[in-house]
Steps between C-alpha positions, in 0.01 A plus 500: 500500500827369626488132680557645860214798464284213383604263771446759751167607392383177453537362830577823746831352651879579531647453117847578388683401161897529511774413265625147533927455470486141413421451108891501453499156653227370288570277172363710172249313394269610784596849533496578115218750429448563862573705816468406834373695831444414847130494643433527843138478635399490841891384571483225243741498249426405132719566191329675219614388116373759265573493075471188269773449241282241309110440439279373777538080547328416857761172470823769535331717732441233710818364466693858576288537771672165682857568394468859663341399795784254541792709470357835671354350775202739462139431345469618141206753419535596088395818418315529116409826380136317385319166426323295312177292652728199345801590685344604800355146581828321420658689739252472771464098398819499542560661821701772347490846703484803298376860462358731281553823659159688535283168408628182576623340847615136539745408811284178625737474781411751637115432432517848254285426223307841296394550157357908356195349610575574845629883544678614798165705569142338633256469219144689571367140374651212646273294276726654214809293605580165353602303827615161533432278797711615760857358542551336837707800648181744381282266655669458808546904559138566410343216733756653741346865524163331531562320776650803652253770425721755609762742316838307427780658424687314208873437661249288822323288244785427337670397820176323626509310163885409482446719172724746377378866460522481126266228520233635649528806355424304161200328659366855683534660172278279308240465827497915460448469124158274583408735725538231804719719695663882537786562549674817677847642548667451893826568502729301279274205475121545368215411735192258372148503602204285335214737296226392724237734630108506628422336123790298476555248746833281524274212403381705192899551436573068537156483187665727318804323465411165509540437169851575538613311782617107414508157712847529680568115474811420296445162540372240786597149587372213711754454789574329874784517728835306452529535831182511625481805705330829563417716221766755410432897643553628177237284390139729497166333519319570115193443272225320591688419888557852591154582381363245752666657730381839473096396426292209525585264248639184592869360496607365200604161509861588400682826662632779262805691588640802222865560498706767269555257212893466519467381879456140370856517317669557852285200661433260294719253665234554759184412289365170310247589223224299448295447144141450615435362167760206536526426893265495830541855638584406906332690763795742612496625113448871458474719149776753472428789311832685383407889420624735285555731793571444905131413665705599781555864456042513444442254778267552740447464907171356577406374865822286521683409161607693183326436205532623079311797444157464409532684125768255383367231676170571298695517203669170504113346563334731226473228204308228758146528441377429845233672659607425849839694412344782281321564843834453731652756289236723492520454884845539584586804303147708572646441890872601370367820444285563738668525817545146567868501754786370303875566476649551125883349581628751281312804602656540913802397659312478796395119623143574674225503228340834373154580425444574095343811410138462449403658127208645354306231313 
């Protein structure tokens, strides 16, 4: 199988493979051995290098890889015709895209990451697939269509998301593979509904996958103010604050906020972190959880503030044995879906909140 059949198959989306005019500018030591094409998925560009002139060393691949993404201006995706367990890992260690046409699928940037294990067709077992936990793009996608609970077609989650359709495509491919979701032809995007039915409830669906789903906090900090005032919009109430705000359980002495995790590069300036362990945390101090993906685009409208979902809000709390928030949680996602009114920011583009679907439990 050729690499754009294989890409095609794989992930359902717009694929083409042309030649590329520009190895005559490149110095021979990185184009002996090899040819170059152009790969364009989903109108992203990437520069396939296919051919070695010399045995396998992760250190020159690497290397290669740097000097050609320098002086073509394009990512580099290599192309072996197979691969060793060995040379697999370096390369994925490493960062290293690559492809093994009808097997193997690496381009990270673009969250595409398959193995044979996976085929391009759904398993009658789902059991029968070795599955990591999900990466953050999977995860968001999947919690997503839950939310939803109603048929989405690819091209609006991906624009919901800030994703690109190659993106979810890879994450709605391996959702259909564990038999989460089905997916149907509409036009020239695909349309995704969740596998729920009078046995299978969306709750029964969240169980399922539990195992696969992982804390979204990157990494959280102690902070206050430099300048003392309000809290920042993009700043969404989390953890154990925005579960006291959906049930009964009290306020935590400090406030927890979740942010996408690079948000605290662009306002740091803004910030003073605070080591509990060394200093006297002050009384305008709040935790700030950075997240591996946007709380925002989950968040939701209750009464009269936004607040993190309750599924990855009950994932950053899941290693805290405490009764009092095993029962919270319990709480607050039993009434997520159950008909309970809330708005999902990334499910309307209208501003009034919308009742959620009651399910069969």
């Amino acid at each position: 199988m050729d690499a754009e059949h294989y890409i095609r198959e794989t992930l359902g989306l717009p694929c083409q493979i042309t030649s590329w005019d520009g190895t005559a500018s490149l110095p021979l030591f990185l184009t002996n051995g090899r040819t170059f094409s152009k790969l364009t998925i989903d109108n992203t560009s990437m520069l396939i290098a296919s051919g070695e002139a010399h045995p396998f060393s992760i250190t020159r691949v690497t290397a290669d890889a740097s000097r050609l993404e320098q002086r073509t201006d394009l990512p580099i995706v290599f192309q072996f015709p197979r691969l060793s367990a060995y040379q697999r890992k370096a390369l994925i260690q490493n960062h290293v895209p690559f492809i093994v046409p009808g097997t193997q699928l690496y381009i990270p940037s673009l969250g595409m990451v398959f193995t044979q294990r996976i085929s391009s067709r759904p398993l009658e077992n789902a059991q029968d697939i070795e599955v990591r936990p999900f990466s953050p793009a999977t995860q968001l996608v999947w919690l997503y269509l839950l939310y939803s609970n109603e048929s989405k077609v690819q091209s609006d989650i991906a624009r919901a998301l800030q994703f690109t359709e190659a993106q979810v495509s890879v994450a709605v491919t391996l959702l259909e593979q564990l038999a989460f979701v089905h997916r149907t032809k509409q036009g020239r995007s695909n349309s995704v509904e969740l596998l729920t039915s009078r046995q299978t409830s969306r709750l029964d669906l969240l169980k399922s996958s539990w195992h696969l789903l992982k804390s979204p906090i990157f990494s959280k900090y102690t902070v206050t103010n430099r300048n003392r005032q309000m809290i920042a919009d993009e700043l969404i109430p989390a953890g154990e604050f925005a579960l006291s705000r959906r049930t009964q359980l009290a306020t935590p002495k400090l406030r927890i906020y979740a942010v996408e995790r690079h948000w605290l590069k662009q306002h740091n300036k803004e910030l003073c972190i605070i080591d509990p362990a060394l200093e006297k945390v002050p009384d305008n101090a709040y935790i700030l959880e950075l997240w591996r993906y946007d709380p925002r685009l989950l968040a939701q409208y209750t009464q009269e503030d936004y607040l993190a979902d309750p599924i990855s809000t009950a994932l950053t709390l899941g290693e805290i044995a405490d009764e009092r928030l095993e029962d919270a949680i319990q709480e607050s996602i039993r009434n997520t879906f159950s008909g309970a009114t809330i708005w999902h920011k990334a499910c309307s583009s209208s501003e009034r909140p919308l009742p959620a679907t009651k399910i069969l439990t």
